[in-house]
TORVEXZA-16407 format. One record per residue: residue number from 1; residue in one letter; x, y, z of N, C-alpha, C in turn. Coordinates in nm, 3 decimals. Atoms other than C-alpha are relative to their C-alpha. Layout:
BEGIN
NODE   i aa     n_u     n_v     n_w    ca_u    ca_v    ca_w     c_u     c_v     c_w
NODE NUM  a       X       Y       Z       X       Y       Z       X       Y       Z
...
# end
This chain:
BEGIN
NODE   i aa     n_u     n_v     n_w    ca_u    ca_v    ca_w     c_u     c_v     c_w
NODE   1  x   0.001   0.080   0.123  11.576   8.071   6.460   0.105  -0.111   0.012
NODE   2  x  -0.107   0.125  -0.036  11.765   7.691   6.478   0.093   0.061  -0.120
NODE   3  x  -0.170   0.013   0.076  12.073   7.706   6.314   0.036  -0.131  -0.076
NODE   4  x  -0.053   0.089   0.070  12.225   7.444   6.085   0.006  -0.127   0.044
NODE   5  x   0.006   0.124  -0.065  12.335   7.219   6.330  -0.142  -0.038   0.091
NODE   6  x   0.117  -0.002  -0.061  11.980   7.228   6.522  -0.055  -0.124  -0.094
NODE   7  x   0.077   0.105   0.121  11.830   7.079   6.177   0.068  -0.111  -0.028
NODE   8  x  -0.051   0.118  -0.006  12.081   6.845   6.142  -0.059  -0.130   0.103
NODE   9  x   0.028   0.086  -0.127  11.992   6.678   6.497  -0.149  -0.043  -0.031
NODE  10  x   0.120   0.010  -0.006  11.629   6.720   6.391  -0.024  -0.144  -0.131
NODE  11  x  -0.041   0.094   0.118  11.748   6.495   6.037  -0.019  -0.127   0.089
NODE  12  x  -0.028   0.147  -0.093  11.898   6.234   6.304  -0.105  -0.009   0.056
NODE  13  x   0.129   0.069  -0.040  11.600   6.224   6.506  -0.106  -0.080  -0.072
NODE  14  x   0.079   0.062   0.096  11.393   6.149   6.204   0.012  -0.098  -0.102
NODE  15  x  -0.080   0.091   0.138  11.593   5.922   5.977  -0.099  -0.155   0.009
NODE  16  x   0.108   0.108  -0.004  11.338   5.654   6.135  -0.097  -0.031  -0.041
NODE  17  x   0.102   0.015   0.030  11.111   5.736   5.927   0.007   0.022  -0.198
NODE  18  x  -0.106   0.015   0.131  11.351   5.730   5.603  -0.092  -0.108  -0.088
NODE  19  x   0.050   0.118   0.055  11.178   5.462   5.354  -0.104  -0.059   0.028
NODE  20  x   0.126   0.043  -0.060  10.867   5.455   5.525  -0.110   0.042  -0.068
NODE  21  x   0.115  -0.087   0.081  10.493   5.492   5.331  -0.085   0.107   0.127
NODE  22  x   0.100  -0.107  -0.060  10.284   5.803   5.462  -0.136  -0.069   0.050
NODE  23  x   0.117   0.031  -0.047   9.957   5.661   5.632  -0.092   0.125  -0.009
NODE  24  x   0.121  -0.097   0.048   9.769   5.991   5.644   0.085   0.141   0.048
NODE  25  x  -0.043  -0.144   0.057   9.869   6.387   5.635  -0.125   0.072   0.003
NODE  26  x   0.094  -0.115  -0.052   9.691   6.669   5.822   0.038   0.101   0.041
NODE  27  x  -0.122  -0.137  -0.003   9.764   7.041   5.910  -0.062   0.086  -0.074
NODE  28  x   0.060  -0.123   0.085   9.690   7.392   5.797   0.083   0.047  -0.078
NODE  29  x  -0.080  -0.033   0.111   9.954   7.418   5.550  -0.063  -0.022  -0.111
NODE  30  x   0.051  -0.049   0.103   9.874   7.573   5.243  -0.004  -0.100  -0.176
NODE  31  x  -0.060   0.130   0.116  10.027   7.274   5.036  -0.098  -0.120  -0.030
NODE  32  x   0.116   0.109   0.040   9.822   7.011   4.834   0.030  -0.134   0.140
NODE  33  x  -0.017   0.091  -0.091   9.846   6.744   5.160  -0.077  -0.112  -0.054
NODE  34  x   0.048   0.082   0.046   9.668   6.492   4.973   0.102  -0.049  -0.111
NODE  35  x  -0.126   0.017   0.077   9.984   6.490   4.732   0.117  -0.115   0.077
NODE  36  x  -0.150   0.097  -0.045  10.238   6.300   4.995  -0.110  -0.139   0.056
NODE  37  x   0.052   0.137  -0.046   9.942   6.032   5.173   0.066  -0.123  -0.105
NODE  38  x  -0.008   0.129   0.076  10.020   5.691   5.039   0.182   0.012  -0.059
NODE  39  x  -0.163  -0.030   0.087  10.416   5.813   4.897   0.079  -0.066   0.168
NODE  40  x  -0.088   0.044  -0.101  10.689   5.698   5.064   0.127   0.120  -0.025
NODE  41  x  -0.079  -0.041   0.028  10.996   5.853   5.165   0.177  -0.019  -0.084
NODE  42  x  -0.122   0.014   0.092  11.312   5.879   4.961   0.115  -0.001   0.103
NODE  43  x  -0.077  -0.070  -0.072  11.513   6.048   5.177  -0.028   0.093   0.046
NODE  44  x   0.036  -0.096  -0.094  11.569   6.295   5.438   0.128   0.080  -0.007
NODE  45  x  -0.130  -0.109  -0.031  11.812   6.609   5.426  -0.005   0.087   0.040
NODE  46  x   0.047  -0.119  -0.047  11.908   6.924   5.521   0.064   0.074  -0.039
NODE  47  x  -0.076  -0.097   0.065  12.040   7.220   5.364  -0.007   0.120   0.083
NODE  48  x   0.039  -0.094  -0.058  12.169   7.476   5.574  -0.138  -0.025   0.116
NODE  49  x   0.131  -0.032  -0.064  11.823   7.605   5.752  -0.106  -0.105   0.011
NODE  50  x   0.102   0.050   0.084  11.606   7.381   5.588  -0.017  -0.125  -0.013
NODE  51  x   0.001   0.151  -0.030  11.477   7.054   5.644  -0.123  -0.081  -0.125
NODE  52  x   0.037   0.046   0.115  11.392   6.853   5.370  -0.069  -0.183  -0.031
NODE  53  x   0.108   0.141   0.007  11.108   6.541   5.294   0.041  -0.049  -0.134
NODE  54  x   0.042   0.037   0.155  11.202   6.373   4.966  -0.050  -0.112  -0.031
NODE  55  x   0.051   0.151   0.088  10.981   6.160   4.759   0.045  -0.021  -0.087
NODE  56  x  -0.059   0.016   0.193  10.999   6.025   4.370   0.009   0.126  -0.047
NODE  57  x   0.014  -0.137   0.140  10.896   6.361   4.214  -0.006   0.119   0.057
NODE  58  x   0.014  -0.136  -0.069  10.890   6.643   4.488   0.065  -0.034   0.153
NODE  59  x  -0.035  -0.020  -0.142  11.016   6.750   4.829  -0.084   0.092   0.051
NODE  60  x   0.065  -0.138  -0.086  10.865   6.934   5.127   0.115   0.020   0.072
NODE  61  x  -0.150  -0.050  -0.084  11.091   7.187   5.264  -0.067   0.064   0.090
NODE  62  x   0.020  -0.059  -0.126  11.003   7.288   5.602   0.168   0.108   0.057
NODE  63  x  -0.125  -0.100  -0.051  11.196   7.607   5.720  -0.092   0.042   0.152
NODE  64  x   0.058  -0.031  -0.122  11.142   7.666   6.149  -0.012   0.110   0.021
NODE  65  x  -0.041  -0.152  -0.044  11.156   8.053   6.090   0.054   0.042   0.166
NODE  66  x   0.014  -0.006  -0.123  11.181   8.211   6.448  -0.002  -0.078   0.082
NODE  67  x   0.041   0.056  -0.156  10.978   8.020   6.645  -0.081  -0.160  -0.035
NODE  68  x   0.001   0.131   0.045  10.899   7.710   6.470   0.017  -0.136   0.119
NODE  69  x  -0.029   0.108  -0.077  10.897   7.366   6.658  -0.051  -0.109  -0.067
NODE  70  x   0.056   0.172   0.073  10.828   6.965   6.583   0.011  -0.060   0.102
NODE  71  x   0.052   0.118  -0.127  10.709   6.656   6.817  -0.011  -0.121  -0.097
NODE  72  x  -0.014   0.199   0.032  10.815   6.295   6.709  -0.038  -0.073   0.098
NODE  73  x   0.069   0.114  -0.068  10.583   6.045   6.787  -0.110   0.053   0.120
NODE  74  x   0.152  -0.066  -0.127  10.353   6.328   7.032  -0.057   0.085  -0.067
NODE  75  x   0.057  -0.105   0.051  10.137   6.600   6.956   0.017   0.125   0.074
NODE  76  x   0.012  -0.096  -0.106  10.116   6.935   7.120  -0.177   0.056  -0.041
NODE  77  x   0.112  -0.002  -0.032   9.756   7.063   7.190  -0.026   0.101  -0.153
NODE  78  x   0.056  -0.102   0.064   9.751   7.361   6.909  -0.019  -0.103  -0.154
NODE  79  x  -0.008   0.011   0.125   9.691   7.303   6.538   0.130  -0.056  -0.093
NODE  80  x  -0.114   0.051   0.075  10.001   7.113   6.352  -0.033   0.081  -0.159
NODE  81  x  -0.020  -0.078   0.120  10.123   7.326   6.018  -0.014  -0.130  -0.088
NODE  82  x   0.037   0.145   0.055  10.178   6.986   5.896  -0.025  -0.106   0.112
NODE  83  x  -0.026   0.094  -0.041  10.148   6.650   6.039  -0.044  -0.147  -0.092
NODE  84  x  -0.028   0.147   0.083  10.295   6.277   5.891  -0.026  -0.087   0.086
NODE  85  x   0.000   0.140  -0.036  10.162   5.947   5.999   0.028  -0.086  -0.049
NODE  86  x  -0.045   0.137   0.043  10.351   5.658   5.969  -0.078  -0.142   0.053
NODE  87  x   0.090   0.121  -0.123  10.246   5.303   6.116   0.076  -0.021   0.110
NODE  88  x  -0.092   0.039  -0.132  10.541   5.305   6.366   0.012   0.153   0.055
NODE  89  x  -0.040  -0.099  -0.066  10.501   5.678   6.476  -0.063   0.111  -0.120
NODE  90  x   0.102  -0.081   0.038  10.390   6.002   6.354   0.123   0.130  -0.016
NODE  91  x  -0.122  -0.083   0.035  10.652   6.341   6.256  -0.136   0.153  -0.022
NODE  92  x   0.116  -0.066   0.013  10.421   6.671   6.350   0.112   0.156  -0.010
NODE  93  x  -0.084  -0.116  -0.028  10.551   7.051   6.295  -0.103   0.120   0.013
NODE  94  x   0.098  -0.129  -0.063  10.440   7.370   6.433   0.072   0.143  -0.049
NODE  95  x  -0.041  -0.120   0.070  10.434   7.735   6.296   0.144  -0.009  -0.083
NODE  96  x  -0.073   0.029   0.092  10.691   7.672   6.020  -0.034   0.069  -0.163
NODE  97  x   0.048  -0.029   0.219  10.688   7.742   5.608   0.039  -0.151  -0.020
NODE  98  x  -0.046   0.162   0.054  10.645   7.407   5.470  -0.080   0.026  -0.195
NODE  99  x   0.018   0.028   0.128  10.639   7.413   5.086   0.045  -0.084  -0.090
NODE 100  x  -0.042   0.113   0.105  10.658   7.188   4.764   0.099   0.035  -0.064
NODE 101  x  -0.140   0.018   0.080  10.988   7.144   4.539   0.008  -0.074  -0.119
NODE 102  x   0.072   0.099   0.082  10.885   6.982   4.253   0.169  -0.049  -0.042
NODE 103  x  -0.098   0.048   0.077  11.120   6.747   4.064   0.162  -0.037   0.071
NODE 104  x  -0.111   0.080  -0.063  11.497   6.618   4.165   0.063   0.144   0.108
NODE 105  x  -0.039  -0.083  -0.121  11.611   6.815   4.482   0.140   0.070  -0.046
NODE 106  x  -0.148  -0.059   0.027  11.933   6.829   4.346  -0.004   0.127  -0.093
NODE 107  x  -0.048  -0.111   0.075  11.836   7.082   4.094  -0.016   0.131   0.080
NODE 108  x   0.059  -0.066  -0.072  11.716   7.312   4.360   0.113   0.095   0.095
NODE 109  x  -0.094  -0.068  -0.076  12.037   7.355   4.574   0.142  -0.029  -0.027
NODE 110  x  -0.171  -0.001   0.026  12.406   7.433   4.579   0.077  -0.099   0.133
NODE 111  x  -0.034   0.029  -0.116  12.529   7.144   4.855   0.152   0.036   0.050
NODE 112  x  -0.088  -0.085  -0.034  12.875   7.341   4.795  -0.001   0.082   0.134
NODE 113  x   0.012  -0.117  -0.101  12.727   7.608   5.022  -0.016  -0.026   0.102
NODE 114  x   0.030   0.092  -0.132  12.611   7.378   5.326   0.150   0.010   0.045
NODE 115  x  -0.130   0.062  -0.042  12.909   7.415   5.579  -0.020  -0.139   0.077
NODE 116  x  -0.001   0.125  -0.060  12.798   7.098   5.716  -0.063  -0.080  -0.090
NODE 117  x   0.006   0.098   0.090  12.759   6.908   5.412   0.127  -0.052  -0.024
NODE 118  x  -0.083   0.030  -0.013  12.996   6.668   5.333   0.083   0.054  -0.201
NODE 119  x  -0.073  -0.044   0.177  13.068   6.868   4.940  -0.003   0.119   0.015
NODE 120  x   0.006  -0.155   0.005  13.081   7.196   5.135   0.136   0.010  -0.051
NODE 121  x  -0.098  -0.052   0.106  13.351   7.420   4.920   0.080   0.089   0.071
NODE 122  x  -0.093  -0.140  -0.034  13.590   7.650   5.115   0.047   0.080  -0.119
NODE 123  x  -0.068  -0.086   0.144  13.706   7.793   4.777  -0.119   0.035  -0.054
NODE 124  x   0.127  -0.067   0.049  13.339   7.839   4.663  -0.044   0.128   0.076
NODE 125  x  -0.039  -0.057  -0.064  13.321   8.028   4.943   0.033   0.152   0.019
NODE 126  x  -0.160  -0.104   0.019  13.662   8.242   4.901  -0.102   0.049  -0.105
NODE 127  x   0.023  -0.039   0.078  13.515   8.330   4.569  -0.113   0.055   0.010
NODE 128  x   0.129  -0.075  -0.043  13.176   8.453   4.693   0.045   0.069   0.106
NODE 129  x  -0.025  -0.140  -0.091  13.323   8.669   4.949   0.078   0.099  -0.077
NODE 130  x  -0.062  -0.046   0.096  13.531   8.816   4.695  -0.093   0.129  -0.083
NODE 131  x   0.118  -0.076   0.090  13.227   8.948   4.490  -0.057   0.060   0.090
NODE 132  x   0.080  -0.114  -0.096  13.130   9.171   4.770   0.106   0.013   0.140
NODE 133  x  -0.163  -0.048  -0.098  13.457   9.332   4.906  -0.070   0.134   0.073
NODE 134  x   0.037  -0.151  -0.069  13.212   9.659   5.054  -0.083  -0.090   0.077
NODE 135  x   0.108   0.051  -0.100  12.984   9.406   5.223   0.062  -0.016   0.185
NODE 136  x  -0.092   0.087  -0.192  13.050   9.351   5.651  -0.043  -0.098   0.007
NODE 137  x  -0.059   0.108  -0.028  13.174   9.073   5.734  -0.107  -0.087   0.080
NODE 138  x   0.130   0.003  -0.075  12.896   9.048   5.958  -0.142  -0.050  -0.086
NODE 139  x   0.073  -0.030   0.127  12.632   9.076   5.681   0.015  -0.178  -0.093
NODE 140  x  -0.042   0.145   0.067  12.830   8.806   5.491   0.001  -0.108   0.044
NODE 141  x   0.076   0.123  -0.060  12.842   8.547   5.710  -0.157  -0.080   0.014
NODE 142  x   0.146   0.078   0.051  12.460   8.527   5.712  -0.051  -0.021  -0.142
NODE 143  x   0.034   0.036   0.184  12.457   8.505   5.325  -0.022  -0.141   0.011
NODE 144  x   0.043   0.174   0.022  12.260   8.158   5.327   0.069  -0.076  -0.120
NODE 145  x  -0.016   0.051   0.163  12.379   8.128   4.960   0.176  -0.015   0.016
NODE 146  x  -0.150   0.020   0.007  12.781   8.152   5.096   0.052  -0.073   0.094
NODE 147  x  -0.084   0.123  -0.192  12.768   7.985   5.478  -0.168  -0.026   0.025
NODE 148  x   0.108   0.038  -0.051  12.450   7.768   5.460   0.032  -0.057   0.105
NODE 149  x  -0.040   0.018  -0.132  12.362   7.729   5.799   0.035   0.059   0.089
NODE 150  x  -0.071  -0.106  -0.096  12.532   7.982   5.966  -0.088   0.082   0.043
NODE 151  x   0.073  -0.041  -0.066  12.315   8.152   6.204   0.096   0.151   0.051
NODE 152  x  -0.068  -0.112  -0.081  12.393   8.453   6.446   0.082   0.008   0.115
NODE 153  x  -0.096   0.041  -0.118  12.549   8.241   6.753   0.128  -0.031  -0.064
NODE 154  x  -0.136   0.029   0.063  12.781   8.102   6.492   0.066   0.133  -0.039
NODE 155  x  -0.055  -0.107   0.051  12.878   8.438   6.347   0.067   0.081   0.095
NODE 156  x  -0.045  -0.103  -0.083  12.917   8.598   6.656   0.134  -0.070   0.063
NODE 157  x  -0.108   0.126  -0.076  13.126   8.310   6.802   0.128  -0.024  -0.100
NODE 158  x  -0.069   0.028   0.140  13.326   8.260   6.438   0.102   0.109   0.030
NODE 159  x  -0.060  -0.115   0.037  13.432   8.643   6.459   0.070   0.042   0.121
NODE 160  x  -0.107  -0.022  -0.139  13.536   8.656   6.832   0.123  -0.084   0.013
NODE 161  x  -0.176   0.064  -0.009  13.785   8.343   6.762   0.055   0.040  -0.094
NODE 162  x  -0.091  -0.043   0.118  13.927   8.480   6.433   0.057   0.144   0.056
NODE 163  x  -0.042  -0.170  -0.026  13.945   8.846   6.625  -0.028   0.065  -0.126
NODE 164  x   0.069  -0.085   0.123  13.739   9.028   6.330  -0.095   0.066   0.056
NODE 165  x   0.150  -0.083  -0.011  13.519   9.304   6.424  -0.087  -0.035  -0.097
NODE 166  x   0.103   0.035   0.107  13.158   9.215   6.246   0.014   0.124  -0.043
NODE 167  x   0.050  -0.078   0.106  13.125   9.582   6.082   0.162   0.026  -0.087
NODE 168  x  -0.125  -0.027   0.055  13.489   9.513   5.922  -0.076  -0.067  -0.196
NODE 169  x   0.055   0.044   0.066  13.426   9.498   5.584   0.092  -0.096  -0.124
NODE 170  x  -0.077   0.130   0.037  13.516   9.197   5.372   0.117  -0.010  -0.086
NODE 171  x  -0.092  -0.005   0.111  13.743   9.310   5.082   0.116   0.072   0.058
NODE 172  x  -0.141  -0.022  -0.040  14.008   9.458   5.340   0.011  -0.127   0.122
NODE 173  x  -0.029   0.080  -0.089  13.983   9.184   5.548   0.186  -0.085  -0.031
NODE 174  x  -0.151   0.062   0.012  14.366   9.008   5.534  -0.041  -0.149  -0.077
NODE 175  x   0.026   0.072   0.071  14.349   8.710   5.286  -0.015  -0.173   0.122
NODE 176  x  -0.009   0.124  -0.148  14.476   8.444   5.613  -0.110   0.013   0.034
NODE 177  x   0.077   0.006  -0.120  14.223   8.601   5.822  -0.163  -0.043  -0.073
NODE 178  x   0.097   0.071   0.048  13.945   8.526   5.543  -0.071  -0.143  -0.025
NODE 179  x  -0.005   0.148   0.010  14.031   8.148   5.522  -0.035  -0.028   0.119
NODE 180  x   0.032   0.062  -0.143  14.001   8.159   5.887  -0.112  -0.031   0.038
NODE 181  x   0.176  -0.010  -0.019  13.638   8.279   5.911  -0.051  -0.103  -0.119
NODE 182  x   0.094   0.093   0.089  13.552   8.040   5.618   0.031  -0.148   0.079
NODE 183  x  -0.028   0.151  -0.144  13.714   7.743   5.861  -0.084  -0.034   0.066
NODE 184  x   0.116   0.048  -0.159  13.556   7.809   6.175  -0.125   0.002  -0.020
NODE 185  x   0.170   0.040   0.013  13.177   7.852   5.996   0.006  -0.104   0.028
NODE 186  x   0.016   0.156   0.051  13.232   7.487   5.905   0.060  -0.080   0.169
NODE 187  x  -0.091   0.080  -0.094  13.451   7.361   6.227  -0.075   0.051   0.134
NODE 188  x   0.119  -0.036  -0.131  13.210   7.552   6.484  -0.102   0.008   0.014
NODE 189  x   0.101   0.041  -0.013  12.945   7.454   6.366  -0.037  -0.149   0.007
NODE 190  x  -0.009   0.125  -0.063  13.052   7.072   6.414  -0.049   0.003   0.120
NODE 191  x  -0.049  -0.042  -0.136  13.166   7.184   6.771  -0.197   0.032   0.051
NODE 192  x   0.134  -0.007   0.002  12.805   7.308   6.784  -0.142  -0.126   0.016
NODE 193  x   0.092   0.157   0.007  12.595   6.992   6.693   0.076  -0.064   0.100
NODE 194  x  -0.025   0.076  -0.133  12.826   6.801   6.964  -0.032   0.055   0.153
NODE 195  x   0.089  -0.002  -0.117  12.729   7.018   7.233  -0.147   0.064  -0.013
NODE 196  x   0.134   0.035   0.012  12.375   7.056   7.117  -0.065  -0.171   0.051
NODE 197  x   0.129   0.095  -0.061  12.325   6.733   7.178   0.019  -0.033   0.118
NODE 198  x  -0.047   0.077  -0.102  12.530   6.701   7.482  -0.096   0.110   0.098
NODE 199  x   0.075  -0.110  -0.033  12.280   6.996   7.600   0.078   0.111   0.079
NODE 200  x  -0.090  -0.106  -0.038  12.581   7.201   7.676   0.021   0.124  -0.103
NODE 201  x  -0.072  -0.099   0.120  12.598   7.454   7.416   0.067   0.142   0.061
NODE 202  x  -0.028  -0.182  -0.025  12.567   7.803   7.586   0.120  -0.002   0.115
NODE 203  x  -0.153  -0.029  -0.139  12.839   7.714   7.873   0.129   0.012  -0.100
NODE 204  x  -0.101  -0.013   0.112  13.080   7.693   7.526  -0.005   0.129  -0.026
NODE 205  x  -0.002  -0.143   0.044  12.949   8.047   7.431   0.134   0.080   0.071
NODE 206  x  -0.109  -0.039  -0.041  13.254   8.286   7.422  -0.040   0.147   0.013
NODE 207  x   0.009  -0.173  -0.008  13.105   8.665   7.319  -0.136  -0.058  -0.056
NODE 208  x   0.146  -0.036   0.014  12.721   8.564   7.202  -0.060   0.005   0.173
NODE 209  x   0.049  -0.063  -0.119  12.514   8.706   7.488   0.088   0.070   0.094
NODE 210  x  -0.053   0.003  -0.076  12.821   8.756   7.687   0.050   0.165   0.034
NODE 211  x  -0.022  -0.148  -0.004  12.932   9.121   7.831   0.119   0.033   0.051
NODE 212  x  -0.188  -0.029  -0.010  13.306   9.102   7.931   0.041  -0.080  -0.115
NODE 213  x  -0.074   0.086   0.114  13.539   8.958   7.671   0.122  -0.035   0.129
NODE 214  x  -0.085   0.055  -0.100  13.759   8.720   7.858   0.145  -0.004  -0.028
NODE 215  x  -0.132  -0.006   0.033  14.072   8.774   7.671   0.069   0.166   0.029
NODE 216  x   0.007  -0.174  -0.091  14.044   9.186   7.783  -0.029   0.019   0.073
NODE 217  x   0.083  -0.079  -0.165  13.853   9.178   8.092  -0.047   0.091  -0.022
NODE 218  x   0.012  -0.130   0.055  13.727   9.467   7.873  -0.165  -0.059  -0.003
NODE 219  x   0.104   0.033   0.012  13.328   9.521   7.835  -0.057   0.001  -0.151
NODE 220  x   0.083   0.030   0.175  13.136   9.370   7.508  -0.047   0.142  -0.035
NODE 221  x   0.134  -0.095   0.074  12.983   9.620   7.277  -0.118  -0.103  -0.042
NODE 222  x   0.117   0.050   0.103  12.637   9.487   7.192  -0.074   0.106  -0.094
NODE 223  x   0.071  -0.112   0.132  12.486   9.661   6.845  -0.069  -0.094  -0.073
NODE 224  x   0.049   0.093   0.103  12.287   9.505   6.576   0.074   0.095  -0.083
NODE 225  x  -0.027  -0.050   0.098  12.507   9.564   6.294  -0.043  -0.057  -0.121
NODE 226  x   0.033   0.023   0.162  12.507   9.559   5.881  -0.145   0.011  -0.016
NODE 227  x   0.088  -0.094   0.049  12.217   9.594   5.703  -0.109  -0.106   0.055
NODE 228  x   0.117   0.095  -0.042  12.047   9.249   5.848  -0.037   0.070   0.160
NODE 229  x   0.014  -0.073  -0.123  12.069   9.467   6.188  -0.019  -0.118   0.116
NODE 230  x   0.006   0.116  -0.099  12.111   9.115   6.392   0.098   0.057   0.144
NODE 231  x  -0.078  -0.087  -0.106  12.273   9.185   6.722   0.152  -0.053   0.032
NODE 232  x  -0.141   0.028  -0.024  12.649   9.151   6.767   0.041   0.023   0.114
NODE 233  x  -0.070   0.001  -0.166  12.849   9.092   7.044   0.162   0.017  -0.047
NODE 234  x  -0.134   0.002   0.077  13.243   9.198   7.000   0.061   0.090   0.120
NODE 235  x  -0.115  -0.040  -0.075  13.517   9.337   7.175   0.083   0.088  -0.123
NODE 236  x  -0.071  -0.060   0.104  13.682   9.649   7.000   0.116   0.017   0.052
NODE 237  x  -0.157   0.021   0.000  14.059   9.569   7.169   0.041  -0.065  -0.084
NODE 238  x  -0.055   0.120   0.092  14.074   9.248   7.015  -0.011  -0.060  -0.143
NODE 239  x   0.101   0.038   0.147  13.825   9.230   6.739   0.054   0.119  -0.104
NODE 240  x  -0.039  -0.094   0.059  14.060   9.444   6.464  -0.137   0.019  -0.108
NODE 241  x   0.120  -0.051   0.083  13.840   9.650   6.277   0.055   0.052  -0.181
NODE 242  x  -0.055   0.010   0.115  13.921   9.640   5.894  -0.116   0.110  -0.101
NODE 243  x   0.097  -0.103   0.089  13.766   9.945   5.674   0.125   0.059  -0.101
# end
């Protein structure tokens, strides 16, 4: 599943097509597609996961679940979920959820919660980890609604530089070490989008996939922990475990 910064890059690729009218709209998505032909776009965003079409009176929000993909300006041979023609190029997506949003986007989302928005909230945050002091830490990080964006490379990567075991759970976590993990969502997932595009990402990886921890020479545990059962990567020398 892309991650935050993924959709971001996918934003920048597309911003060329920002203020442009729709020429025609095809695809087996379930959505009235006769609704955007002839509209133009407003704008283009992204919240978190979620990549966002806005016109005057509605948005389409395309989410890449899993295995999702898109082709600017080509096609690929199967069936497009959607696909936008412009007159200078064409914006096609594959196996996706693409649904309508009726009315001003803004009423729709919290851009507080985006750590890569520029009105994300570290103190909004603080106060939503707060309200679920039995939850792991692990768990919490993928709360879309507290670290939009935040995926499972980030989480795993977040919790190996703060030294937090993921099944530590959040309300004994140390108050420092909470500000920390609300930091690095936001500051490694910059770090992220720069080597995404530099197509270096995974040589940065420190403990996702990885099976020594390089600060122990000690061997990873891999588990899927908390209750989303995603798979963790951690080191139990370094990674204090808070219960």
């Amino acid at each position: 599943m892309p991650e935050g910064p993924s959709i971001v890059i996918l934003k920048e690729e597309t911003e060329q097509f920002s203020g442009k009218k729709v020429i025609s709209v095809s695809g087996n998505s379930a959505i009235d597609l006769e609704r955007i032909e002839g509209k133009v776009i407003q704008a283009i965003k992204t919240w978190g996961k979620h990549y966002l079409i806005c016109f005057d009176d509605f948005t389409v929000k395309i989410h890449l679940l899993m295995f999702g993909t898109y082709r600017i300006n080509e096609r690929k041979e199967t069936i497009p979920r959607l696909s936008i023609v412009f007159s200078n190029g064409e914006l096609n997506f594959y196996t996706c959820s693409v649904k309508i949003l009726e009315g001003d986007i803004n009423l729709h989302y919290d851009w507080e919660e985006d750590v890569m928005n520029i009105k994300w909230s570290p103190e909004k945050a603080k106060l939503s980890l707060e309200k679920i002091p039995n939850k792991m830490i692990c768990d919490a990080v993928l709360d879309q609604n507290i670290f939009s964006g935040v995926g499972n490379i980030i989480k795993n990567e977040v919790l190996y530089r703060c030294h937090v075991h993921p099944e530590s759970l959040t309300g004994k976590i140390p108050h420092d070490k909470i500000d920390e993990i609300i930091d690095e969502c936001s500051i490694y997932s910059f770090e992220f989008l720069e080597w995404k595009k530099k197509s270096e990402l995974k040589k940065h990886w420190l403990a996702h996939t990885k099976k020594i921890c390089l600060r122990c020479s000690l061997p990873f545990i891999k588990k899927h922990t908390g209750t989303k059962k995603r798979s963790s990567f951690f080191c139990t020398n370094c990674q204090q475990l808070y219960i």
